[in-house]
C-alpha positions as CSV (number, residue, x, y, z in Angstrom):
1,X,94.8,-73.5,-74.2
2,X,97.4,-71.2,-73.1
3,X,96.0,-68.2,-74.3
4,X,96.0,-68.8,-77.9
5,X,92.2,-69.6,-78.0
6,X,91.3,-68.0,-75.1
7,X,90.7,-64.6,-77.5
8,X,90.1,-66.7,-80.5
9,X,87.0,-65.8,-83.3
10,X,87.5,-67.6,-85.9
11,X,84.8,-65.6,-87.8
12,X,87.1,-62.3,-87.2
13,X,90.5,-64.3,-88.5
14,X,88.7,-64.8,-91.8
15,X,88.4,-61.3,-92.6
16,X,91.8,-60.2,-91.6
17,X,94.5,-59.5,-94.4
18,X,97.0,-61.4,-92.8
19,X,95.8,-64.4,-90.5
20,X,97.0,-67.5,-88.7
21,X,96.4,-70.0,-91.1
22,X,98.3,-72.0,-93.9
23,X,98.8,-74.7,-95.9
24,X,97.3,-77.6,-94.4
25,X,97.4,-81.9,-95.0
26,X,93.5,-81.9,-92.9
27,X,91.2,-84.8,-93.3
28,X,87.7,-84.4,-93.6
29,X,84.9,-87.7,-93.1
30,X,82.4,-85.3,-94.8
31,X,82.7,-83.0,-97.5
32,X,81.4,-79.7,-95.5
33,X,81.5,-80.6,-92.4
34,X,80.7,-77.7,-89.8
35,X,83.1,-79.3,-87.3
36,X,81.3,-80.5,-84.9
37,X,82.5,-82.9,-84.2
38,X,86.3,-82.0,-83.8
39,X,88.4,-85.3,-84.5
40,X,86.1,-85.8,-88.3
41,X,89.3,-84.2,-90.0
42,X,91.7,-86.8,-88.9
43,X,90.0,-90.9,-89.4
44,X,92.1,-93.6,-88.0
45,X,92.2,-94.7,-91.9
46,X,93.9,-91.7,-93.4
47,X,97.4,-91.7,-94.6
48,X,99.1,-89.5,-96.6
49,X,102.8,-89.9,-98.4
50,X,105.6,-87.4,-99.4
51,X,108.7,-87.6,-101.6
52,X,112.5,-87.7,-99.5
53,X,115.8,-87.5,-100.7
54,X,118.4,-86.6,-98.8
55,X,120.7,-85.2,-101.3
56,X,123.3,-88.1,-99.7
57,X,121.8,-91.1,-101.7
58,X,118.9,-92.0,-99.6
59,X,115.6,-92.2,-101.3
60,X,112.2,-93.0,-100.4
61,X,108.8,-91.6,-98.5
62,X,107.8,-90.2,-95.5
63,X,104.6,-91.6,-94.2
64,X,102.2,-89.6,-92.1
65,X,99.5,-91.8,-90.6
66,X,96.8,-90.9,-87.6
67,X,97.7,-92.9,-84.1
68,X,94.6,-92.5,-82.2
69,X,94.1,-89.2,-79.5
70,X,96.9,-87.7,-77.3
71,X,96.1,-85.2,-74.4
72,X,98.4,-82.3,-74.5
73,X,98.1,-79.5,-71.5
74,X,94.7,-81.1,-70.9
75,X,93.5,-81.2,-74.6
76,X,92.9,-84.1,-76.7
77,X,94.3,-83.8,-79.8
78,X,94.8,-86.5,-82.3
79,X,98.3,-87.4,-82.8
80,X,100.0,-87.7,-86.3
81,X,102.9,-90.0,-86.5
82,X,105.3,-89.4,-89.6
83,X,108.4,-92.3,-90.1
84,X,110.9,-91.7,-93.3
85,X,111.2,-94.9,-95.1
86,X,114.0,-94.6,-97.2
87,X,117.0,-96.7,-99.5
88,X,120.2,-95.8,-98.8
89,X,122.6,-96.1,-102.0
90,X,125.8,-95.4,-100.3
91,X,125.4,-98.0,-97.9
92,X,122.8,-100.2,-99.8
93,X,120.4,-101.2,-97.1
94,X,117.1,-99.7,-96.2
95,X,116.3,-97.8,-93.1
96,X,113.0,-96.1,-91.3
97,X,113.4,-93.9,-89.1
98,X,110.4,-92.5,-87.2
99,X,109.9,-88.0,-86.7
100,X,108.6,-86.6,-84.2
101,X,104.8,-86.9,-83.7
102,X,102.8,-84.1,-84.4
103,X,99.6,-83.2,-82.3
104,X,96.6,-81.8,-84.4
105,X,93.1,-80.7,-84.0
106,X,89.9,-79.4,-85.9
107,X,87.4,-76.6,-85.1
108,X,84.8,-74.8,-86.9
109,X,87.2,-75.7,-90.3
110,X,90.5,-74.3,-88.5
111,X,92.8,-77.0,-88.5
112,X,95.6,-76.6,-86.0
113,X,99.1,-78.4,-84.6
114,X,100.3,-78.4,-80.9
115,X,103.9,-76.3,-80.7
116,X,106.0,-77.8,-78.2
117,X,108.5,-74.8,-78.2
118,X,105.7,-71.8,-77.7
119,X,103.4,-74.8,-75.7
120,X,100.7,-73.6,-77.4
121,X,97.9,-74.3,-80.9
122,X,99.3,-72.8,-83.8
123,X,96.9,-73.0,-87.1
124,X,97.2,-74.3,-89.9
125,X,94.9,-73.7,-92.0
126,X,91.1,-72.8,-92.9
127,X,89.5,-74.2,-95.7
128,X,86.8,-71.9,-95.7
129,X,88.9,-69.0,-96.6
130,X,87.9,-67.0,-99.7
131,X,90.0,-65.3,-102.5
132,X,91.7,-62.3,-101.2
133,X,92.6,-63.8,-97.7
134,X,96.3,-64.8,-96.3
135,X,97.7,-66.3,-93.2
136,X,100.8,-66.5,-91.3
137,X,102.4,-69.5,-92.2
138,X,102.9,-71.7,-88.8
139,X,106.2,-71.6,-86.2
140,X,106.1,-75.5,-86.7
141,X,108.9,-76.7,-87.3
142,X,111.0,-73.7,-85.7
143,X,112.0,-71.7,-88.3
144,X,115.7,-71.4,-89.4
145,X,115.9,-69.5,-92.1
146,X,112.8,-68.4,-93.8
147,X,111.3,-65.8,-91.3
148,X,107.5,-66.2,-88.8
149,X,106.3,-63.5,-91.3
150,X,106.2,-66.0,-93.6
151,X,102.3,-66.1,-95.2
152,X,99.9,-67.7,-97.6
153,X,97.6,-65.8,-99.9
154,X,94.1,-67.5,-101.2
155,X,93.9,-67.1,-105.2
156,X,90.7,-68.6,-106.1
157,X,88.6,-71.2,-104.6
158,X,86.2,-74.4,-106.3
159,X,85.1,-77.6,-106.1
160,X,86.1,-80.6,-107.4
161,X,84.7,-84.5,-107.1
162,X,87.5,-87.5,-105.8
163,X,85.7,-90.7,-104.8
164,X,82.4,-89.8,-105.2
165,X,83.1,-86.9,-102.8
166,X,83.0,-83.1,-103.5
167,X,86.0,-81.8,-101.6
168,X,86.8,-77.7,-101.8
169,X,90.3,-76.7,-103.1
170,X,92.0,-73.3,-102.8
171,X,94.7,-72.2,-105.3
172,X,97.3,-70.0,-102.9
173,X,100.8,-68.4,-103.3
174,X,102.8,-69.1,-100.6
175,X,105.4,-66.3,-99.5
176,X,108.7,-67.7,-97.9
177,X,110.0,-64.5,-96.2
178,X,113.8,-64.1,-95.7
179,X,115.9,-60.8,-94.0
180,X,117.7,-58.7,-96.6
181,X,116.2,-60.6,-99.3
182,X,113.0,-58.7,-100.3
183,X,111.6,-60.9,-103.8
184,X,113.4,-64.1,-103.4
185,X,112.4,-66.3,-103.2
186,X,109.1,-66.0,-105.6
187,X,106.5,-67.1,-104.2
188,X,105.6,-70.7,-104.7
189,X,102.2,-71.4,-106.1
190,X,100.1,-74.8,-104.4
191,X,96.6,-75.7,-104.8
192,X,95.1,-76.8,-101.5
193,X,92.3,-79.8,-101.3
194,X,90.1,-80.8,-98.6
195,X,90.6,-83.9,-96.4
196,X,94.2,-83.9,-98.5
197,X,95.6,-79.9,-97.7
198,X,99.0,-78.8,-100.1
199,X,99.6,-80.6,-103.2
200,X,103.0,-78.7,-103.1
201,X,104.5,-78.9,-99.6
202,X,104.8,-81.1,-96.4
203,X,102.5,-81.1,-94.1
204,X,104.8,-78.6,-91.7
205,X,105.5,-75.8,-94.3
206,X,108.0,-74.6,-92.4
207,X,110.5,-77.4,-93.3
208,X,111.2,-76.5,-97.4
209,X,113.1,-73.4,-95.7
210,X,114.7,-75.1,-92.5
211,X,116.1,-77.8,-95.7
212,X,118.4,-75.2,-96.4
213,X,119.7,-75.5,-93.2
214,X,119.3,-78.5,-90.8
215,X,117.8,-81.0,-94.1
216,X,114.7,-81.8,-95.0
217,X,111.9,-83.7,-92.9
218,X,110.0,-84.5,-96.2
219,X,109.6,-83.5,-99.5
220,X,106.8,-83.0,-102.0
221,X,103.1,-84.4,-101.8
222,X,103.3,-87.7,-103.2
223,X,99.5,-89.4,-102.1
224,X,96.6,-89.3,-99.9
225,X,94.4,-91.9,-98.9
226,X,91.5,-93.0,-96.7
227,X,88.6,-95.3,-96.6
228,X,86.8,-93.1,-99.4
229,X,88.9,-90.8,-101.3
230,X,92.2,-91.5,-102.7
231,X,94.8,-89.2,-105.1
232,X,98.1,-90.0,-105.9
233,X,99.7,-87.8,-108.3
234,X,101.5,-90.7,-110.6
235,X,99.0,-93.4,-110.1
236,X,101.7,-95.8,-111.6
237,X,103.9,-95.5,-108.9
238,X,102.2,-97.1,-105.4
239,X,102.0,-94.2,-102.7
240,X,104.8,-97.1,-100.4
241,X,107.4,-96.9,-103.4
242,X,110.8,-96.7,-102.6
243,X,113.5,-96.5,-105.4
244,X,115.9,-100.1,-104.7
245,X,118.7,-101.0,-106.4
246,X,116.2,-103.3,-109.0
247,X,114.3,-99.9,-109.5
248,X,117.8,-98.7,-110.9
249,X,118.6,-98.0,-114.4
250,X,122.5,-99.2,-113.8
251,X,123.8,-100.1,-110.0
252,X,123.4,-96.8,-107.9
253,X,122.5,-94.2,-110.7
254,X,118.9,-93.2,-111.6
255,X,117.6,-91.9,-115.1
256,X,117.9,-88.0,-115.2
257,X,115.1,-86.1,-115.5
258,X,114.9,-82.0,-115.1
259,X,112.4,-79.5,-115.7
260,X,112.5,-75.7,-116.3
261,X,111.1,-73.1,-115.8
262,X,109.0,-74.3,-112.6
263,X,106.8,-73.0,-112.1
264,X,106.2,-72.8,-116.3
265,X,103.6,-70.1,-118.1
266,X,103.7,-70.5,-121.9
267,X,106.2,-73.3,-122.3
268,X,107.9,-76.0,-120.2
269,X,111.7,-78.1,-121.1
270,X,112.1,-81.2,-119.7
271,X,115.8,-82.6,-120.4
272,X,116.4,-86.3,-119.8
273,X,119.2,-89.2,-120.1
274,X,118.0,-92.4,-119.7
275,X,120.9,-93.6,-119.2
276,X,120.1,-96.3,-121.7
277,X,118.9,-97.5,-125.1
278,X,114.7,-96.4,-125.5
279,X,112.6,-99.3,-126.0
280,X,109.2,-97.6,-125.9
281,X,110.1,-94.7,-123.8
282,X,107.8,-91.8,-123.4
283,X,107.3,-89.1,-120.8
284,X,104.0,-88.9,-119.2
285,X,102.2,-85.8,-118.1
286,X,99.8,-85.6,-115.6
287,X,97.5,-83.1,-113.7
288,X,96.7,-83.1,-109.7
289,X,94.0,-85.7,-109.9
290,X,96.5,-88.3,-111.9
291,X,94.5,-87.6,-114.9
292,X,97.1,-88.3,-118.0
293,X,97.1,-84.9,-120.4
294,X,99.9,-85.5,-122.3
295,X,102.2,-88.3,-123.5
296,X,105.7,-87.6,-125.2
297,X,106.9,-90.5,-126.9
298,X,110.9,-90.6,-126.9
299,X,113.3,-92.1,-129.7
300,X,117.0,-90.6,-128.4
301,X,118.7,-91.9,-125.0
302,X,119.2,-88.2,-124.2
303,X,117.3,-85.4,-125.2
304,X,114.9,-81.6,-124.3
305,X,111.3,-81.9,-125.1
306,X,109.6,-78.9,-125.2
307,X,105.8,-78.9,-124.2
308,X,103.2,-75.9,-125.1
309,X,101.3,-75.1,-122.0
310,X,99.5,-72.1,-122.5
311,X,96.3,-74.7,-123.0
312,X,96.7,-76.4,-119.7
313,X,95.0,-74.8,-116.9
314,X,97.5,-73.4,-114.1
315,X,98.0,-75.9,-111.2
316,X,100.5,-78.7,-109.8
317,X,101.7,-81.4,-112.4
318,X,104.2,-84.3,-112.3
319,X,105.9,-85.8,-115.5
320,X,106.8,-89.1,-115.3
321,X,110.3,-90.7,-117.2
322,X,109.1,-94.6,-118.8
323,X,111.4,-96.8,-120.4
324,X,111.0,-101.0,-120.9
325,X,107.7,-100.8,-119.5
326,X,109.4,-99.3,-116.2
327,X,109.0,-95.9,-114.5
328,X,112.6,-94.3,-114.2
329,X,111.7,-91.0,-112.2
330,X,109.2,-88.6,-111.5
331,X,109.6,-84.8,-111.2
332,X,106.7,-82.4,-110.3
333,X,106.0,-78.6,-111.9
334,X,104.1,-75.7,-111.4
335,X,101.7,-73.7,-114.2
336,X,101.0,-70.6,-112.9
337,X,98.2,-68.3,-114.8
């Protein structure tokens, strides 16, 4: 494969400080798997969704579904294929527009992508690192501004049950490196699940820095799902949703909804405007596994709530905006320890 396995111990990459792994979207059939078999991580079934906006009025998802094996310099690899589905307020029609594919594999728990530009495996990630570990984020997409020294660092490691399945998670920091810039930005903290990867990121880390310069791919996590385990991270909204002008609060304007500081410690504000009268508004908080832990009823069009946190354990959060029975907008924070 090009070299890049031809040296390759995946036993000797665990132990290393800095490795070639990162935040990963792998799929796993079983919980543990030893990866034997190496397509397991990616089922025909699994599908996963991430927030877009374009910051030009378009709205929506990007979809990243599995479309069967491709062979790449005499590999198979399965191929991910990843189309933006989005609604375009400017112009007021809907478009989908598909990205380029993205060829991935699995072995011994590495998960890895195909780089067209070095024609080689780059990895992704390895869920069986332990706290203490860090990888080298991967050159996918090409890098633009954030630079290839870019890493992860493993926090603490666990367990937790989705489906009936118990599916490992890491908490990491990743580090987004940039020239003359030592500090900033901080880095951004993520919790990592099997069989769904970052709750944080896209599935190409890579593209939250290249946003600043060519746009972004995709956005946020939004939800995962295969033929056993399923987590979306505002199980109100359906993991397909995209805003349309009957999603609207008035003709081409959305609710306003803004939260600070993310990531929070002791305390979080979220402002909001809805834009509108309240007829039994609230703002919902939820954890990673959609699990509601705190509901703000609201009484003023346009207000800050302020939330205590320092009793809600550190990890990714969204907070949803309700008004008329109708979800207005969804934002999603960080609590760090």
């Amino acid at each position: 494969m090009d070299g890049y396995l031809h040296h390759w111990n995946p036993m000797i990459m665990r132990r290393r400080s800095v490795s070639q792994y990162t935040a990963c979207l792998a799929v796993t059939l079983i919980a543990g798997s030893n990866g034997a078999d190496a397509q397991s991580w990616f089922p025909d079934e699994a599908v996963w969704h991430y927030n877009y906006a374009s910051g030009f009025g378009a709205v929506g998802h990007v979809r990243l579904s599995v479309e069967g094996d491709t062979v790449v310099a005499g590999t198979t690899l399965r191929k991910l294929h990843p189309v933006q589905e989005v609604y375009d307020h400017i112009g007021g029609q809907y478009h989908s527009f598909p990205l380029p594919a993205i060829p991935v594999m699995e072995s011994e728990g590495l998960v890895l992508a195909w780089s067209h530009a070095e024609n080689t495996l780059d990895t992704l990630c390895d869920m069986n690192a332990m706290p203490g570990d860090s990888w080298r984020l991967p050159r996918l997409p090409d890098w633009r501004l954030c630079a290839d020294s870019s890493y992860v660092q493993v926090l603490d490691t666990g367990t937790l049950v989705l489906g009936g399945v118990a599916l490992r998670w890491l908490a990491v920091e990743t580090h987004f490196l940039i020239a003359d810039m030592p500090g900033w930005p901080p880095p951004l903290p993520d919790t990592l699940i099997e069989r769904i990867g970052s709750t944080t990121l896209y599935f190409l880390a890579h593209d939250i820095c290249n946003g600043s310069v060519d746009g972004h791919s995709a956005g946020p996590f939004r939800c995962y799902a295969d033929d056993e385990v399923l987590l979306n991270l505002d199980p109100d909204i359906p993991c397909d949703f995209i805003v349309g002008v009957n999603e609207l609060t008035a003709p081409g304007v959305q609710a306003l909804l803004h939260i600070h500081p993310n990531p929070a410690s002791a305390w979080v504000a979220i402002d909001y405007d809805l834009l509108v009268e309240p007829s039994h508004a609230a703002i919902v908080i939820r954890d990673i596994a959609g699990r509601e832990v705190k509901r703000i009823m609201l009484r003023e069009q346009q207000q800050q709530v302020v939330w205590d946190t320092r009793q809600a354990p550190p990890g990714s959060y969204t907070a949803t905006l309700l008004n008329k029975g109708r979800q207005l907008r969804t934002e999603k924070f960080i609590i760090s320890p």
